[in-house]
N, CA, C and O atoms as a Tinker XYZ file with bonds, in Angstrom:
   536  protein
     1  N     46.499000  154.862000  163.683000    73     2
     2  CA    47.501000  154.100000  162.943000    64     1     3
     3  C     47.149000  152.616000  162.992000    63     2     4     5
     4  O     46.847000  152.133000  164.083000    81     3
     5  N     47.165000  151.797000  161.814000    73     3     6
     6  CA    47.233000  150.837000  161.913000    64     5     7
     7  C     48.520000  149.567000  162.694000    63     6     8     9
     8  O     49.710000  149.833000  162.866000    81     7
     9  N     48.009000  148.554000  162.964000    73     7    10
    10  CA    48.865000  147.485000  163.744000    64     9    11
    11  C     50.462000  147.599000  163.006000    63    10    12    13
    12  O     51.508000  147.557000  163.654000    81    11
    13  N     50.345000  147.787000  161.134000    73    11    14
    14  CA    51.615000  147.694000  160.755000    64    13    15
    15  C     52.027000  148.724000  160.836000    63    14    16    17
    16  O     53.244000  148.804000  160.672000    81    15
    17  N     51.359000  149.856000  161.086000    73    15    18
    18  CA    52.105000  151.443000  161.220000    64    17    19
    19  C     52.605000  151.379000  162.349000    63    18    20    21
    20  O     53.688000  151.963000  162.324000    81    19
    21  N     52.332000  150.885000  163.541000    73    19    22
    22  CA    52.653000  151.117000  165.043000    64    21    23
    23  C     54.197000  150.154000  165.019000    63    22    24    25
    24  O     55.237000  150.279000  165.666000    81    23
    25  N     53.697000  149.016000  163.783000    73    23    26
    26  CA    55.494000  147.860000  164.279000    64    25    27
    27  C     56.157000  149.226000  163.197000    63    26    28    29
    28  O     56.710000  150.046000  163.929000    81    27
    29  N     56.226000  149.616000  161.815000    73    27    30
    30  CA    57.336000  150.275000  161.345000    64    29    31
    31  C     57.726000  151.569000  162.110000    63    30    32    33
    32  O     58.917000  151.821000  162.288000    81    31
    33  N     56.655000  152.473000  162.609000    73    31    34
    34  CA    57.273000  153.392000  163.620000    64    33    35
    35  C     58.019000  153.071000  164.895000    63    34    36    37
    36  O     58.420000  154.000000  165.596000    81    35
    37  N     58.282000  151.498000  165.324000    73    35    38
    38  CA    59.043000  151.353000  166.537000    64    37    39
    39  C     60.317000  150.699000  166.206000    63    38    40    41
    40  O     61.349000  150.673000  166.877000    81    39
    41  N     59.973000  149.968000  164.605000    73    39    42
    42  CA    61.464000  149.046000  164.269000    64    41    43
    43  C     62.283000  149.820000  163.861000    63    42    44    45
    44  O     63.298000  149.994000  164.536000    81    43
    45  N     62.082000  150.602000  162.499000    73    43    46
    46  CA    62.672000  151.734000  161.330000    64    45    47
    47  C     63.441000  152.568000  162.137000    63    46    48    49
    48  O     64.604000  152.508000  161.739000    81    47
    49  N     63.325000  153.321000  163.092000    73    47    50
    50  CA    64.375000  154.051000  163.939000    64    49    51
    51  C     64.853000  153.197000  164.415000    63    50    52    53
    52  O     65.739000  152.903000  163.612000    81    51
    53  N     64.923000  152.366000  165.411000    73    51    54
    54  CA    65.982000  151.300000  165.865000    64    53    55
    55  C     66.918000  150.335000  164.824000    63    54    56    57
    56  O     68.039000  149.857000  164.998000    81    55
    57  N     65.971000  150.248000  163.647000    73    55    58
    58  CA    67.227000  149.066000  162.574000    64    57    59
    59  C     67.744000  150.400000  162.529000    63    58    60    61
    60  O     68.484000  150.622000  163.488000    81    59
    61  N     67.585000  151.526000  161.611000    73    59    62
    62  CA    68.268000  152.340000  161.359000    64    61    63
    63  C     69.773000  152.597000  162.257000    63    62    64    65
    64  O     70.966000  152.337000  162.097000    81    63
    65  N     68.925000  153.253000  163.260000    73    63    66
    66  CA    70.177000  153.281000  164.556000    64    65    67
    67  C     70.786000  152.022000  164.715000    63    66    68    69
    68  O     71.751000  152.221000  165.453000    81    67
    69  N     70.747000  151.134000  164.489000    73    67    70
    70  CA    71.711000  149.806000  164.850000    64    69    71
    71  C     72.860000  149.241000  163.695000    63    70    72    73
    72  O     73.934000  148.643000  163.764000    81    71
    73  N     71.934000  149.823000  162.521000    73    71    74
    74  CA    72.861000  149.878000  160.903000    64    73    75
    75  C     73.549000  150.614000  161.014000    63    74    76    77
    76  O     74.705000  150.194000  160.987000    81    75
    77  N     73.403000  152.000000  161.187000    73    75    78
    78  CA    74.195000  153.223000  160.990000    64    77    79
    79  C     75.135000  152.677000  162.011000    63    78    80    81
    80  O     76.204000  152.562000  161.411000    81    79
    81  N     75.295000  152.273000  163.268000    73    79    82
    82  CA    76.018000  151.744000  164.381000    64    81    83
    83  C     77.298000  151.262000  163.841000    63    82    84    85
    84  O     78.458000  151.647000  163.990000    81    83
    85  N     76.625000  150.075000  163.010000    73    83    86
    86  CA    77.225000  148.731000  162.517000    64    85    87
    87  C     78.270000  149.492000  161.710000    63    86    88    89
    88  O     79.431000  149.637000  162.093000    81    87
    89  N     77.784000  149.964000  160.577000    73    87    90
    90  CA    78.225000  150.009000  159.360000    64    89    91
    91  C     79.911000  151.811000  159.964000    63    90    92    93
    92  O     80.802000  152.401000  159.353000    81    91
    93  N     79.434000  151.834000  161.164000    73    91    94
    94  CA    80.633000  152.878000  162.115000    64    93    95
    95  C     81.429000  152.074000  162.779000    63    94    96    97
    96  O     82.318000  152.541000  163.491000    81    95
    97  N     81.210000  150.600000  162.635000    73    95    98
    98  CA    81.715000  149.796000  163.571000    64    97    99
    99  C     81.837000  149.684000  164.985000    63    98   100   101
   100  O     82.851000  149.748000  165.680000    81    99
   101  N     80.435000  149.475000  165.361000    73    99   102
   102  CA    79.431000  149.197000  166.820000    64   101   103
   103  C     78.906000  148.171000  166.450000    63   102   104   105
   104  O     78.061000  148.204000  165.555000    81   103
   105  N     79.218000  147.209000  166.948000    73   103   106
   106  CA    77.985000  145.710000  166.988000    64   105   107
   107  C     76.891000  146.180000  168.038000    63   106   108   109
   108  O     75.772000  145.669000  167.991000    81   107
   109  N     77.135000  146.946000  168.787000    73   107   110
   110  CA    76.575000  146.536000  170.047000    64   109   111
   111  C     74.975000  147.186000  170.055000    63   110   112   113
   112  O     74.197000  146.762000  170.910000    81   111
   113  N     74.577000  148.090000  169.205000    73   111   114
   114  CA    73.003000  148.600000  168.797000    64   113   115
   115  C     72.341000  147.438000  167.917000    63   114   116   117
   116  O     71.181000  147.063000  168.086000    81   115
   117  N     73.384000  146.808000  166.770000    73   115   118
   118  CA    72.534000  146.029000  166.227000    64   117   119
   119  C     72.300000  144.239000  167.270000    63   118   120   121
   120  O     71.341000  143.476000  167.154000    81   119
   121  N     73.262000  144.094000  167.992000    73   119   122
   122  CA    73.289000  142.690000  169.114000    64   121   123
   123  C     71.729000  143.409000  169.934000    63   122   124   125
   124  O     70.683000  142.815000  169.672000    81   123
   125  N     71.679000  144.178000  170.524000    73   123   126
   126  CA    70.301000  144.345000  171.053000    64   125   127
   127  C     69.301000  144.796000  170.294000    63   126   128   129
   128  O     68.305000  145.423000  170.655000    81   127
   129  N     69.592000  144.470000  169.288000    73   127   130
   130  CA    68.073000  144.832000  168.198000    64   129   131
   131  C     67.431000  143.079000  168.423000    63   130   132   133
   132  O     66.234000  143.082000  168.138000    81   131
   133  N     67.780000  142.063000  168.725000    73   131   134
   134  CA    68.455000  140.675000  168.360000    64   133   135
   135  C     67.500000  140.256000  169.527000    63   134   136   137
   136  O     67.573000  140.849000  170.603000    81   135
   137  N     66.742000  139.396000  169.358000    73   135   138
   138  CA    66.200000  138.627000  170.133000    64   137   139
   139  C     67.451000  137.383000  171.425000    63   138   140   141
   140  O     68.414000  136.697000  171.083000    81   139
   141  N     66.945000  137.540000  172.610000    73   139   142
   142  CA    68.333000  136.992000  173.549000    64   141   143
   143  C     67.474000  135.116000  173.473000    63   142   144   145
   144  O     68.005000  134.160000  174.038000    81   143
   145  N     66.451000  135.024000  172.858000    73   143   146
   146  CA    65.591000  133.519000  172.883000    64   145   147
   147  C     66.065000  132.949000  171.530000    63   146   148   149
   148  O     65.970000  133.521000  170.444000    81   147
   149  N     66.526000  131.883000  171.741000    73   147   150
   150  CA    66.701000  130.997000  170.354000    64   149   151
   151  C     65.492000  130.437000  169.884000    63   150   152   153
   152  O     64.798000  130.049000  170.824000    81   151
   153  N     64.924000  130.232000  168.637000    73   151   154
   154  CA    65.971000  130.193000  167.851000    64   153   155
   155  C     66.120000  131.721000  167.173000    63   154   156   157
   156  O     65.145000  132.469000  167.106000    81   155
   157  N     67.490000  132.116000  166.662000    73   155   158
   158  CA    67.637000  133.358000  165.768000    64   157   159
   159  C     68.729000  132.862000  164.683000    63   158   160   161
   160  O     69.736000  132.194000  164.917000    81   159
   161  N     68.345000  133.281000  163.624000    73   159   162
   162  CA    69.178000  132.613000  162.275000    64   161   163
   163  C     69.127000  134.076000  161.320000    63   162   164   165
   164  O     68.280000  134.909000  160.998000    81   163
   165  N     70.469000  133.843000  161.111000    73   163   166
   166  CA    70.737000  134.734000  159.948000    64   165   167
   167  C     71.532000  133.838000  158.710000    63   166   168   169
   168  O     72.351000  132.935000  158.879000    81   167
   169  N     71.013000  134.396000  157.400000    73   167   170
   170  CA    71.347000  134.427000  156.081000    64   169   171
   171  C     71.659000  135.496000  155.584000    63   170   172   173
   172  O     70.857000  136.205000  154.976000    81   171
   173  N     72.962000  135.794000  155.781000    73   171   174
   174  CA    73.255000  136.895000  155.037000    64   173   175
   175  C     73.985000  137.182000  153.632000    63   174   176   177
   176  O     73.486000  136.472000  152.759000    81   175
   177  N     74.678000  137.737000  153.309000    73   175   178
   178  CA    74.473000  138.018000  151.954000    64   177   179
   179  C     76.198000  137.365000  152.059000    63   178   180   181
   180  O     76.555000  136.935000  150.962000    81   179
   181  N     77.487000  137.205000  153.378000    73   179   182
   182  CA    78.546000  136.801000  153.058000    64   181   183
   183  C     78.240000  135.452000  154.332000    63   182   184   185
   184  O     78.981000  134.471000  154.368000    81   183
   185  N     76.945000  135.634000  155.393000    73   183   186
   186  CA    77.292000  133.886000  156.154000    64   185   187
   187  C     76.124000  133.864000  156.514000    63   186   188   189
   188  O     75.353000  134.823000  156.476000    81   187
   189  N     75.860000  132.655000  156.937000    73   187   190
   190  CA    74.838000  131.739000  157.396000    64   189   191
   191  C     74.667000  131.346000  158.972000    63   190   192   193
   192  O     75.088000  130.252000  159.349000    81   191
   193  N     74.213000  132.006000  159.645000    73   191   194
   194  CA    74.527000  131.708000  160.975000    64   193   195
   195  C     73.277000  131.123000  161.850000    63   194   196   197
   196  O     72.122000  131.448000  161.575000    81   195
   197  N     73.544000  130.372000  162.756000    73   195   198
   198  CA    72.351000  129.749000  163.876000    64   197   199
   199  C     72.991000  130.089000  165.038000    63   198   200   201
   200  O     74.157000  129.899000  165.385000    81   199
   201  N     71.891000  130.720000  165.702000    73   199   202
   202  CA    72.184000  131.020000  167.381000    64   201   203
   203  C     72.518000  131.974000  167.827000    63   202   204   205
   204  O     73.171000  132.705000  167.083000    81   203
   205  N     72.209000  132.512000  169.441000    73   203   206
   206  CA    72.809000  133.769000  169.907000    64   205   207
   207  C     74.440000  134.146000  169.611000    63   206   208   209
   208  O     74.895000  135.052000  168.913000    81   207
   209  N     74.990000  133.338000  170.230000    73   207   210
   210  CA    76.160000  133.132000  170.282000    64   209   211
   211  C     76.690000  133.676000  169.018000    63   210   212   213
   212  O     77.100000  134.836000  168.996000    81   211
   213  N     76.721000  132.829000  167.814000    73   211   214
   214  CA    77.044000  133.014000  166.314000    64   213   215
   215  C     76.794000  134.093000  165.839000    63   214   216   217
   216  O     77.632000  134.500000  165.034000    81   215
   217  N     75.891000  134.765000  166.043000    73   215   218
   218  CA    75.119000  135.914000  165.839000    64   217   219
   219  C     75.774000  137.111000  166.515000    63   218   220   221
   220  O     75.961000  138.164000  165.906000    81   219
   221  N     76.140000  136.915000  167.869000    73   219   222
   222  CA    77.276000  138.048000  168.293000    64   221   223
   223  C     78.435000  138.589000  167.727000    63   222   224   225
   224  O     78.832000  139.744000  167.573000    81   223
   225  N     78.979000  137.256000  167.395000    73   223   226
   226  CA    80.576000  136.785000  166.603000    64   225   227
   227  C     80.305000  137.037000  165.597000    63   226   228   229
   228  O     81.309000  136.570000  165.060000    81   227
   229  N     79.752000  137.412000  164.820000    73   227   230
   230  CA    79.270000  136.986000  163.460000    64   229   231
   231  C     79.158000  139.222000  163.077000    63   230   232   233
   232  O     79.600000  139.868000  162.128000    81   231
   233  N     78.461000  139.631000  164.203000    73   231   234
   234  CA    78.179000  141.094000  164.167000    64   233   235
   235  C     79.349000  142.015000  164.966000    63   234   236   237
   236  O     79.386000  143.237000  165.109000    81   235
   237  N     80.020000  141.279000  165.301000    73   235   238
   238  CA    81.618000  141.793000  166.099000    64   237   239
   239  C     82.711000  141.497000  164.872000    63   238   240   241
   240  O     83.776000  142.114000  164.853000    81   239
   241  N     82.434000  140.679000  164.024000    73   239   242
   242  CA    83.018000  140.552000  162.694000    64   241   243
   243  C     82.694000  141.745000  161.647000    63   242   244   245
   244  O     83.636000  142.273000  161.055000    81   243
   245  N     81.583000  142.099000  161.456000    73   243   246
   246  CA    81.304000  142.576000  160.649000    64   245   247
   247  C     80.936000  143.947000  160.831000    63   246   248   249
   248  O     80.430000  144.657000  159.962000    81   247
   249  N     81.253000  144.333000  162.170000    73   247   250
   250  CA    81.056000  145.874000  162.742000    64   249   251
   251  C     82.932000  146.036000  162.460000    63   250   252   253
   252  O     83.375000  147.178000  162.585000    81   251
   253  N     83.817000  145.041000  162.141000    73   251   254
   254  CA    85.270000  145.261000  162.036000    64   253   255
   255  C     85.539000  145.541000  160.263000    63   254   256   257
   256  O     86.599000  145.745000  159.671000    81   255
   257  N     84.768000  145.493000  159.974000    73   255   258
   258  CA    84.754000  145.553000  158.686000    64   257   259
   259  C     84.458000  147.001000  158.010000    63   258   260   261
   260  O     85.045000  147.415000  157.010000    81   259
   261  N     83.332000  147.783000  158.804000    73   259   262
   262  CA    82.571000  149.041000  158.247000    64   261   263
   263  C     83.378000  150.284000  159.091000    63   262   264   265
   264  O     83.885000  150.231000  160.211000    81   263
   265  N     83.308000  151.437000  158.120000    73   263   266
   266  CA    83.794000  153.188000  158.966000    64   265   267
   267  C     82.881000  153.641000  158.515000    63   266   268   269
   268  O     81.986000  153.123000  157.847000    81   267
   269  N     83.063000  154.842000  158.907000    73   267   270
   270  CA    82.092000  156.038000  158.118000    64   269   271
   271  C     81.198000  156.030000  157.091000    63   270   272   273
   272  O     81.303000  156.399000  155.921000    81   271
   273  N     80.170000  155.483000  157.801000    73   271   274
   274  CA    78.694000  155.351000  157.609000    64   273   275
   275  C     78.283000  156.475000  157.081000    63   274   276   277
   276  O     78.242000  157.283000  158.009000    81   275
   277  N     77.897000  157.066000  155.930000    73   275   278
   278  CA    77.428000  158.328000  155.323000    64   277   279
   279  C     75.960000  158.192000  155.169000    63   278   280   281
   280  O     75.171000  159.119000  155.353000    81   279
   281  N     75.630000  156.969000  154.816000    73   279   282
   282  CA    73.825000  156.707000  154.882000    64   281   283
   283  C     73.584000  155.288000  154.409000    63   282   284   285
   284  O     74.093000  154.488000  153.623000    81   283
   285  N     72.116000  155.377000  155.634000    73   283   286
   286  CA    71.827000  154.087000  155.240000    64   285   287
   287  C     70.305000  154.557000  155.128000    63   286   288   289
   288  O     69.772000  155.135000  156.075000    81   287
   289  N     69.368000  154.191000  153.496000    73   287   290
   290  CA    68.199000  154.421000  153.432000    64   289   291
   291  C     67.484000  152.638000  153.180000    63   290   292   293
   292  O     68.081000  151.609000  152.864000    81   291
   293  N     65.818000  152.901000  153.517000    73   291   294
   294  CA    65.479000  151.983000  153.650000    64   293   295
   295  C     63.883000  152.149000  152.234000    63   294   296   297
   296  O     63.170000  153.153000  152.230000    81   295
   297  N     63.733000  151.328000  151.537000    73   295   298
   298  CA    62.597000  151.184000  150.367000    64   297   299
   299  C     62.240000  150.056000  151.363000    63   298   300   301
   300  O     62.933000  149.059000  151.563000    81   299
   301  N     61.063000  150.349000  151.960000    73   299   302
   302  CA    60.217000  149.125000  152.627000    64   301   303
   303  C     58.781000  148.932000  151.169000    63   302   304   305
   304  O     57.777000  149.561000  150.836000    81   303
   305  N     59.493000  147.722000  150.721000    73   303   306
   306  CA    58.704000  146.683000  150.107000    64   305   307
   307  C     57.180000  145.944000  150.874000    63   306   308   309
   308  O     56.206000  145.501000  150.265000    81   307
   309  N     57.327000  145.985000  151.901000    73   307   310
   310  CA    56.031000  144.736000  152.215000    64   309   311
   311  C     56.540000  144.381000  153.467000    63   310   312   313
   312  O     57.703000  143.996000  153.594000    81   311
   313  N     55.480000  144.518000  154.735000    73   311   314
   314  CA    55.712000  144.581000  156.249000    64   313   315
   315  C     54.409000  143.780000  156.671000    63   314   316   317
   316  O     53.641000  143.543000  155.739000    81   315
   317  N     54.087000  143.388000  157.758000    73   315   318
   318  CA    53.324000  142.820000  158.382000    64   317   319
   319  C     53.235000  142.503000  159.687000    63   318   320   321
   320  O     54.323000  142.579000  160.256000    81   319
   321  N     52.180000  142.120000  160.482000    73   319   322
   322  CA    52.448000  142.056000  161.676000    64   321   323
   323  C     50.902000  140.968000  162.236000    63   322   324   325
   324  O     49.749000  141.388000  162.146000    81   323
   325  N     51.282000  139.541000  162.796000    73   323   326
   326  CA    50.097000  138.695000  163.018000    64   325   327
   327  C     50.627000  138.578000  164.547000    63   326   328   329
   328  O     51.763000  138.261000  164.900000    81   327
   329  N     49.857000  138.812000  165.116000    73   327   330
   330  CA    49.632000  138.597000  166.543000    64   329   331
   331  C     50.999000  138.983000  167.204000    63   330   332   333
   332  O     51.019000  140.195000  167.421000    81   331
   333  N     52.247000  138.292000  167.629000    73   331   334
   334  CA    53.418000  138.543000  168.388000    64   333   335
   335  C     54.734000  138.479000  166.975000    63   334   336   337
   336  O     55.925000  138.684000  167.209000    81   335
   337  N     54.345000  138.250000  165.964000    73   335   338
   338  CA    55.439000  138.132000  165.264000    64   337   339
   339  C     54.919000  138.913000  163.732000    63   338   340   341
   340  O     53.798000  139.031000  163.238000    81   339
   341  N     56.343000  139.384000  163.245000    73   339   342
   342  CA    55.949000  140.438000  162.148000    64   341   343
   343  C     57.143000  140.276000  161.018000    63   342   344   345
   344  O     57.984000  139.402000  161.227000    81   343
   345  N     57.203000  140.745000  160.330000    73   343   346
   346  CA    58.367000  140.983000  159.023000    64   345   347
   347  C     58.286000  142.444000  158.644000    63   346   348   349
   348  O     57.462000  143.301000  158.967000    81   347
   349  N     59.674000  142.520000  157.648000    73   347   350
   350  CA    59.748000  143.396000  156.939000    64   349   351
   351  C     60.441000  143.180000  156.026000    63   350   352   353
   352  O     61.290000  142.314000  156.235000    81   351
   353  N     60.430000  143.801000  154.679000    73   351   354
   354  CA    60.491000  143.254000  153.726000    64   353   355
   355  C     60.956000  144.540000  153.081000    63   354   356   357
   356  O     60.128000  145.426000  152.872000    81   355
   357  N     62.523000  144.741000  152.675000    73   355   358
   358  CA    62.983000  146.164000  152.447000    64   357   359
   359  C     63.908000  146.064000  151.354000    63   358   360   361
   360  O     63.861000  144.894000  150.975000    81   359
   361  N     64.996000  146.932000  150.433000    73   359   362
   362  CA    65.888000  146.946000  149.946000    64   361   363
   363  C     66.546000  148.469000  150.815000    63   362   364   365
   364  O     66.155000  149.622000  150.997000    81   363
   365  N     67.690000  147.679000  151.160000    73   363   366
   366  CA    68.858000  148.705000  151.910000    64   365   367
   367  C     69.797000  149.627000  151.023000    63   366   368   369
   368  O     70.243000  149.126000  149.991000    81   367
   369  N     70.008000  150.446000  151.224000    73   367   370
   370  CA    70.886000  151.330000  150.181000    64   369   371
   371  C     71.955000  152.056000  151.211000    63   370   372   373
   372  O     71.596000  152.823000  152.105000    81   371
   373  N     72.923000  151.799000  151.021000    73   371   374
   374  CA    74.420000  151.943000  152.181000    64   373   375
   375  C     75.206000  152.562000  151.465000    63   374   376   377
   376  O     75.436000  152.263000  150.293000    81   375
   377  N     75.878000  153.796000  152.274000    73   375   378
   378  CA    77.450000  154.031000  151.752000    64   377   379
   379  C     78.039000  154.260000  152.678000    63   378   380   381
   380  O     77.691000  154.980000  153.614000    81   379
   381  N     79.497000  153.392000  152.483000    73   379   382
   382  CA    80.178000  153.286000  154.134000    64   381   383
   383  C     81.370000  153.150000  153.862000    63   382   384   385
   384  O     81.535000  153.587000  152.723000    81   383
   385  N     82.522000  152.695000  154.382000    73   383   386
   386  CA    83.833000  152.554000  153.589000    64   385   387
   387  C     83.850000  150.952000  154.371000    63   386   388   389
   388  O     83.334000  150.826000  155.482000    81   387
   389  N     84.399000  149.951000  153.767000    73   387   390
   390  CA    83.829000  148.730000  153.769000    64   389   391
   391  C     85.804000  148.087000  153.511000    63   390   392   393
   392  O     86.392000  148.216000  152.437000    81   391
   393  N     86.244000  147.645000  154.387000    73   391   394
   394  CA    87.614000  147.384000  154.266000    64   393   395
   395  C     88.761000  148.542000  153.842000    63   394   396   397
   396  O     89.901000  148.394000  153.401000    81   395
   397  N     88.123000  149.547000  154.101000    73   395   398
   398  CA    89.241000  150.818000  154.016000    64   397   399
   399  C     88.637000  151.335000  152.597000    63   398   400   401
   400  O     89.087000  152.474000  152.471000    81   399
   401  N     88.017000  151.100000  151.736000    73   399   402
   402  CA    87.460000  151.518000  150.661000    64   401   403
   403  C     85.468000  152.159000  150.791000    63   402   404   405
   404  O     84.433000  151.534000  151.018000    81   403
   405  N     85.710000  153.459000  150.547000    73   403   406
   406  CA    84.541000  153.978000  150.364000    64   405   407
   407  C     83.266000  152.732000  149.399000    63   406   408   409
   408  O     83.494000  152.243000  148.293000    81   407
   409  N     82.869000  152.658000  149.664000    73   407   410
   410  CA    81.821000  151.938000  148.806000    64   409   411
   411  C     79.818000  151.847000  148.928000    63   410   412   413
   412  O     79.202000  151.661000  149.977000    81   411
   413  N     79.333000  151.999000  147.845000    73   411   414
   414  CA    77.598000  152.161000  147.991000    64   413   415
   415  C     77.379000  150.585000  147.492000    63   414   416   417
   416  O     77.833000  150.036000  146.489000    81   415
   417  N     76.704000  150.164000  148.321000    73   415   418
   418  CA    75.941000  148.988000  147.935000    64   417   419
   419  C     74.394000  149.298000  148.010000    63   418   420   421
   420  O     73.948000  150.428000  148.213000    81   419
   421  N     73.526000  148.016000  147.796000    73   419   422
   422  CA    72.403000  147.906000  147.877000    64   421   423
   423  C     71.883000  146.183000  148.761000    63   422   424   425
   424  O     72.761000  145.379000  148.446000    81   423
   425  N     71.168000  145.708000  149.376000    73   423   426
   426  CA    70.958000  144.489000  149.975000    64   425   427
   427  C     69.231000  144.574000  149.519000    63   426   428   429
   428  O     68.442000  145.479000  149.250000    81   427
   429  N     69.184000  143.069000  149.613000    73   427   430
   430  CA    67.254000  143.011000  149.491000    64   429   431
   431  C     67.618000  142.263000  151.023000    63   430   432   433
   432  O     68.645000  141.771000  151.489000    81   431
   433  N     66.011000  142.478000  151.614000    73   431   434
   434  CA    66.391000  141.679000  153.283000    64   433   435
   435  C     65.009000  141.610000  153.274000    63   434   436   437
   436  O     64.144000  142.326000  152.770000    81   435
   437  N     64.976000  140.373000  154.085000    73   435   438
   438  CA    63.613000  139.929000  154.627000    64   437   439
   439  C     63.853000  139.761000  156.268000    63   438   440   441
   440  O     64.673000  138.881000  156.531000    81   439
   441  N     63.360000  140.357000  157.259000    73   439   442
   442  CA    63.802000  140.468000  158.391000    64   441   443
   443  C     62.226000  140.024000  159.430000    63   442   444   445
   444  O     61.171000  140.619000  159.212000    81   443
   445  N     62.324000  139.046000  160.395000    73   443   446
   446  CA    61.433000  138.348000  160.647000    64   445   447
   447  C     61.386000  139.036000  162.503000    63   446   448   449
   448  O     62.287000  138.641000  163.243000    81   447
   449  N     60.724000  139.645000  162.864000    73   447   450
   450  CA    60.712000  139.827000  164.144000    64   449   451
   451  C     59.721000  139.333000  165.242000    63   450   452   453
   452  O     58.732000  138.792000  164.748000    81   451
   453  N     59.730000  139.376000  166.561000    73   451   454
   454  CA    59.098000  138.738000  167.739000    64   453   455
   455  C     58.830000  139.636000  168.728000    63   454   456   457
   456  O     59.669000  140.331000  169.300000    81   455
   457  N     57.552000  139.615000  168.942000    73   455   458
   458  CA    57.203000  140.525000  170.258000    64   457   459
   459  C     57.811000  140.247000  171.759000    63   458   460   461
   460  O     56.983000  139.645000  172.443000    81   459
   461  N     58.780000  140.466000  172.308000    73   459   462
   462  CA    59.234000  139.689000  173.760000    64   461   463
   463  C     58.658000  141.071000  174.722000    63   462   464   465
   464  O     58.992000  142.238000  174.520000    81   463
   465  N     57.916000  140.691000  175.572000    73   463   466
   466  CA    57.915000  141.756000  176.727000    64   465   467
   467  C     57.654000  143.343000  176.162000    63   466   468   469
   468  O     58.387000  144.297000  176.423000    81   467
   469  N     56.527000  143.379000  175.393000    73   467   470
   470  CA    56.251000  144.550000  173.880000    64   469   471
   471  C     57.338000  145.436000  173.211000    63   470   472   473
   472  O     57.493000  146.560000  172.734000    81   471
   473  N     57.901000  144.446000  173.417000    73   471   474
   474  CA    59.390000  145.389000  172.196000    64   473   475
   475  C     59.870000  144.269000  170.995000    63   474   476   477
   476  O     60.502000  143.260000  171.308000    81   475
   477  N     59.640000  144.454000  170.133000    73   475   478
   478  CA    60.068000  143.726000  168.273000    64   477   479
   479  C     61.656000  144.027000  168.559000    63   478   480   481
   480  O     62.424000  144.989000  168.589000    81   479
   481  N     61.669000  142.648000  168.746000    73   479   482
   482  CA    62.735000  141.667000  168.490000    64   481   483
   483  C     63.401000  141.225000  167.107000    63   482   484   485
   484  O     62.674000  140.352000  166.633000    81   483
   485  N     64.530000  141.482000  166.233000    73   483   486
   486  CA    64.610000  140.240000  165.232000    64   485   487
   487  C     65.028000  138.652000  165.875000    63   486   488   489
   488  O     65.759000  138.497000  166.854000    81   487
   489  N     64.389000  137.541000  165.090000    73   487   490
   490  CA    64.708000  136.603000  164.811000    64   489   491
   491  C     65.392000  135.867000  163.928000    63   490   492   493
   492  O     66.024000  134.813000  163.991000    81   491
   493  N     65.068000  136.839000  162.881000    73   491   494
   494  CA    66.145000  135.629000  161.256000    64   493   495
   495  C     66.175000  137.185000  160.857000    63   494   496   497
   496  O     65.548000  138.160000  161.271000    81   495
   497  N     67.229000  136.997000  159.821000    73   495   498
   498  CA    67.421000  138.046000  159.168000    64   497   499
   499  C     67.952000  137.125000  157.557000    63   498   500   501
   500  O     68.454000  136.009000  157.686000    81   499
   501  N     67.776000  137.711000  156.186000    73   499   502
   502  CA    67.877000  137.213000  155.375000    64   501   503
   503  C     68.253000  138.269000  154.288000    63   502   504   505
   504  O     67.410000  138.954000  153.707000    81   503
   505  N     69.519000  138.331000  154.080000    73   503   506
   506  CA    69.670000  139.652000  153.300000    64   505   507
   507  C     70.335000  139.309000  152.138000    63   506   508   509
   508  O     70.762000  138.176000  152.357000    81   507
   509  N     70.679000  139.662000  150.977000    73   507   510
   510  CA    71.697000  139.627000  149.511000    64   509   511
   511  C     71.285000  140.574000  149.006000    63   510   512   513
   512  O     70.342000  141.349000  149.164000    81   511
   513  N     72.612000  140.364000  147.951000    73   511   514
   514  CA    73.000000  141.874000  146.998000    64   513   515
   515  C     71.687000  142.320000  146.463000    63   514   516   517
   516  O     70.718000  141.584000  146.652000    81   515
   517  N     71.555000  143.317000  145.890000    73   515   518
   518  CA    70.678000  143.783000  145.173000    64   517   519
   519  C     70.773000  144.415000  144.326000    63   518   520   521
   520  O     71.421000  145.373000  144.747000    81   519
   521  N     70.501000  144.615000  143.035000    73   519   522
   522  CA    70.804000  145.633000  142.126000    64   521   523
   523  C     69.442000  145.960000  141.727000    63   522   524   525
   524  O     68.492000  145.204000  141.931000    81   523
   525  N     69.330000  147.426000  140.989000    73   523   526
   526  CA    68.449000  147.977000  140.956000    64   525   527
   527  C     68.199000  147.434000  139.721000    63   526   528   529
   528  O     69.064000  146.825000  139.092000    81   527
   529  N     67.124000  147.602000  139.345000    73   527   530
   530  CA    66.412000  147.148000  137.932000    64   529   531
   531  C     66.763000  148.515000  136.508000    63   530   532   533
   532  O     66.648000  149.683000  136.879000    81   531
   533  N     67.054000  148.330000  135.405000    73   531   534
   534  CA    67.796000  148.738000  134.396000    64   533   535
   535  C     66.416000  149.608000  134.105000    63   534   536
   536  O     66.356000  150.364000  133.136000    81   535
């Protein structure tokens, strides 16, 4: 396997498991997906956040938001991996009930990770809507 086969076979089950978490309302799979070293920044598709801290609050918010997670699939676009730090480059496809209402979305995300102690870390995360092309 190549260097980028070895990072998507160790991230792809863990985002997975930390989405599916989230979107059941568990912060707590996707907070340890999360690098504990600053800096970590998220852009997401409803806030903008800098720091551990923000980043907790921010995923304790938004694990209050999601139920019944029915699926979360992943179209990996474009991945990489240079020495201790890597990306991935995906469109998310979700159906979850999202404020008491069933609902399917889609996100584009660019997700930036860090090797700490050989386990891929995220650092930034960068996600918005997505719609599929007509």
């Amino acid at each position: 396997m190549s260097e980028v086969d070895d990072f998507l076979a160790d991230v792809l089950p863990r985002l997975h498991a930390a989405e599916t978490a989230l979107h059941r309302g568990d912060p707590v799979p996707r907070q340890r997906l999360w690098s504990n070293s600053e800096p970590v920044t998220l852009f997401g598709a409803e806030v903008n956040r800098s720091g551990r801290a923000e980043l907790e609050s921010t995923f304790e918010w938004l694990a209050t938001r999601f139920t019944d997670c029915e699926s979360i699939d992943y179209e990996v676009v474009a991945a990489g991996v240079s020495g201790d730090l890597a990306y991935l480059v995906a469109v998310e496809r979700i159906t979850a009930t999202a404020n008491g209402t069933p609902t399917s979305y889609a996100l584009r995300s660019t997700t930036v990770f860090r090797r700490e102690q050989g386990e891929w870390r995220a650092v930034h995360r960068h996600g918005d809507p997505y719609r599929d092309p007509a």
